[in-house]
ROKOLPA-671976 format. One line per 8 residues: their letters; for each residue y, x, z of N, C-alpha, C, O. Coordinates in pm, whole numbers, m for minus. Atoms other than C-alpha are relative to their C-alpha. Layout:
residues N
a	Y X Z Y X Z Y X Z Y X Z; ...
END
This chain:
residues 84
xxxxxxxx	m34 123 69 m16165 m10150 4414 152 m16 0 198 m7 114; m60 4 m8 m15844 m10194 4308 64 m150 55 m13 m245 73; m52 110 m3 m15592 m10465 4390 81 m43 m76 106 m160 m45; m112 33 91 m15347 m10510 4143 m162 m58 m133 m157 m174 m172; 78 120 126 m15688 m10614 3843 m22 m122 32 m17 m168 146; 71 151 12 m15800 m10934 3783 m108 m7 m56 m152 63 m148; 113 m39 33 m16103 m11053 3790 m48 m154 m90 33 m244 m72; m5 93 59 m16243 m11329 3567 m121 m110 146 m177 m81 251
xxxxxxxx	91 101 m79 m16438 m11666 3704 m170 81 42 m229 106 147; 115 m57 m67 m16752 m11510 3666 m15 146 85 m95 183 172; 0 m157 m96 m16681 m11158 3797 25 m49 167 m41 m5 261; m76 49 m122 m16467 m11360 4097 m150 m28 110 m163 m3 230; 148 98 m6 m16838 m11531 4137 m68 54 68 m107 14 178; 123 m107 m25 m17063 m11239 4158 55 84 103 m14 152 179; m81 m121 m130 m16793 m11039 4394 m9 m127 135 m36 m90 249; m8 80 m162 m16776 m11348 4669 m169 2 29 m205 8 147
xxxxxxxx	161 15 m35 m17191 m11367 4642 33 169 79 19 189 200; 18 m120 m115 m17149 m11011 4775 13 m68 100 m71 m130 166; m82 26 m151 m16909 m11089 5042 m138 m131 82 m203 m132 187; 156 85 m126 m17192 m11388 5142 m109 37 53 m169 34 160; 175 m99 m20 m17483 m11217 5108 m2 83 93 m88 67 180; m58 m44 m106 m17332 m10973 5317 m7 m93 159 m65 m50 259; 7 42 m71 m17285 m11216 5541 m119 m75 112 m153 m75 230; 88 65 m30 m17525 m11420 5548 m201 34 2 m295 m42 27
xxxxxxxx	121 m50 16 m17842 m11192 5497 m88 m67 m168 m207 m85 m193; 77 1 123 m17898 m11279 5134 m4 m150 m4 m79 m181 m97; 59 129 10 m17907 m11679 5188 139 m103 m93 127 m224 m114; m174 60 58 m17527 m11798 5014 14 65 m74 11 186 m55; m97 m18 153 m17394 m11769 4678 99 m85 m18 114 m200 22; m76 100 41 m17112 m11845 4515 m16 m24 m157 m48 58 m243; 45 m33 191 m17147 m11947 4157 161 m62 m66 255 m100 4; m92 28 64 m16896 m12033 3906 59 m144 30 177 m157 64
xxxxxxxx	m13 103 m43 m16891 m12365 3967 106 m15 81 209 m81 67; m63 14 m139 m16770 m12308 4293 145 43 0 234 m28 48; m135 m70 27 m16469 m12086 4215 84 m64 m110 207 m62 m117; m156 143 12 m16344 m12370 3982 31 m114 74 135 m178 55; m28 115 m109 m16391 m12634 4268 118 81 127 197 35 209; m101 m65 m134 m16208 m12367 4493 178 m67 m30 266 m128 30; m142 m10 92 m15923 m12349 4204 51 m143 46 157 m160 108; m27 130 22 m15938 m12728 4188 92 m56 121 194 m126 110
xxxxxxxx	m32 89 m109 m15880 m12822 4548 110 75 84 157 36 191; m121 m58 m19 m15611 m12553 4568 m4 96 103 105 126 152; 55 m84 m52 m15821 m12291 4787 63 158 m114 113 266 m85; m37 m135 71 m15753 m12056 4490 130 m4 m112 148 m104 m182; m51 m20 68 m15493 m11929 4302 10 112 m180 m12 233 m179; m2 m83 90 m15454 m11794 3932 118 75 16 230 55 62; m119 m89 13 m15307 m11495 3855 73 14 m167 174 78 m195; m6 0 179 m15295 m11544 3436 m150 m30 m43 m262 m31 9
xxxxxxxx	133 22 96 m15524 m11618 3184 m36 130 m89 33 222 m133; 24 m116 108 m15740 m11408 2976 41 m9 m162 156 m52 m172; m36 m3 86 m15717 m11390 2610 m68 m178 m89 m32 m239 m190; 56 151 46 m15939 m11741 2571 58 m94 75 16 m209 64; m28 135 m60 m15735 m11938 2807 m33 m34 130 23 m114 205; 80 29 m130 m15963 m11918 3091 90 96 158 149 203 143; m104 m37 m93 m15777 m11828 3426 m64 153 136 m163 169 208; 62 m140 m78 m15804 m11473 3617 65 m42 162 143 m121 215
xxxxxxxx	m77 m1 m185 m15756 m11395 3997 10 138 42 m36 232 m23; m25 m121 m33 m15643 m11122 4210 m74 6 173 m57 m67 270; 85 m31 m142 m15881 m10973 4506 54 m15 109 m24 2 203; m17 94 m57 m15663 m11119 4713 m18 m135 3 m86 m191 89; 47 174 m20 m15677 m11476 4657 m127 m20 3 m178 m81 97; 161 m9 m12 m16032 m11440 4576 m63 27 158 m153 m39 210; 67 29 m154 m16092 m11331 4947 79 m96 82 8 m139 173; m25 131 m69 m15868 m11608 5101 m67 m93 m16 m118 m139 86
xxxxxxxx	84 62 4 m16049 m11834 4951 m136 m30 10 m189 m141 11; 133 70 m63 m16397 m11758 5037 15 38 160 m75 8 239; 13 31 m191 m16284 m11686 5427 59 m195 15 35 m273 108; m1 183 m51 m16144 m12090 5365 m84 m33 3 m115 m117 88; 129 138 43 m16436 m12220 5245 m120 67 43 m225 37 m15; 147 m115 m12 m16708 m11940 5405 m61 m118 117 m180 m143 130; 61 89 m142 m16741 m12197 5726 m99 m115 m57 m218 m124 m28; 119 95 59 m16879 m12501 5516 m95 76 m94 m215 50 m89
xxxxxxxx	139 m43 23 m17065 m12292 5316 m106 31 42 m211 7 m19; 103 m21 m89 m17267 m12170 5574 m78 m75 67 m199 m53 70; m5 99 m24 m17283 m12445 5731 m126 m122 m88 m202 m205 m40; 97 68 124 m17480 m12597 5383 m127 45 24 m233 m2 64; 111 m46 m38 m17649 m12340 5389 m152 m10 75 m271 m18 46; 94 35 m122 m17814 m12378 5691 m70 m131 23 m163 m132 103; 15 110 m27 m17859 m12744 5669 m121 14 m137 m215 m64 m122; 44 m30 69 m18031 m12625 5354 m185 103 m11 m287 109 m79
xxxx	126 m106 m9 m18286 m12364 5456 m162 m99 109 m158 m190 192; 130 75 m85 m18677 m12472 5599 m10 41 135 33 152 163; m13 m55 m189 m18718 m12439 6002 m142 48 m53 m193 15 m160; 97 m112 m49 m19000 m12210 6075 m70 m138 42 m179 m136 100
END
């Protein structure tokens, strides 16, 4: 994977659901949504826009921002899932 591309909202999306899933055994996603609330609250940074306007990132910022925000997600998560 390089570091110097950019990746768009939804690619950004589907690459941090790895990184959770990973983590978390398949139970955390991130969806689009989320990666403009990241943007919003200043967790993430753009690196440029694509050719519609819409704003890219670089596999760096993209993983700072889901190790900021990986703790409450999990966290949801969990508060989320059924007890046995």
């Amino acid at each position: 994977m390089s570091t110097d591309r950019l990746y768009t909202g939804t690619e950004a999306a589907a690459l941090a659901t790895t990184w959770r899933q990973a983590l978390t055994g398949g139970a955390a996603a991130v969806t689009l949504s989320a990666i403009s609330h990241w943007r919003t609250r200043g967790h993430l940074t753009t690196a440029g826009l694509d050719p519609h306007g819409r704003p890219l990132y670089t596999l760096r910022a993209l993983a700072t921002a889901e190790q900021a925000t990986r703790a409450g997600a999990l966290r949801a998560a969990r508060r989320t899932r059924p007890h046995p």
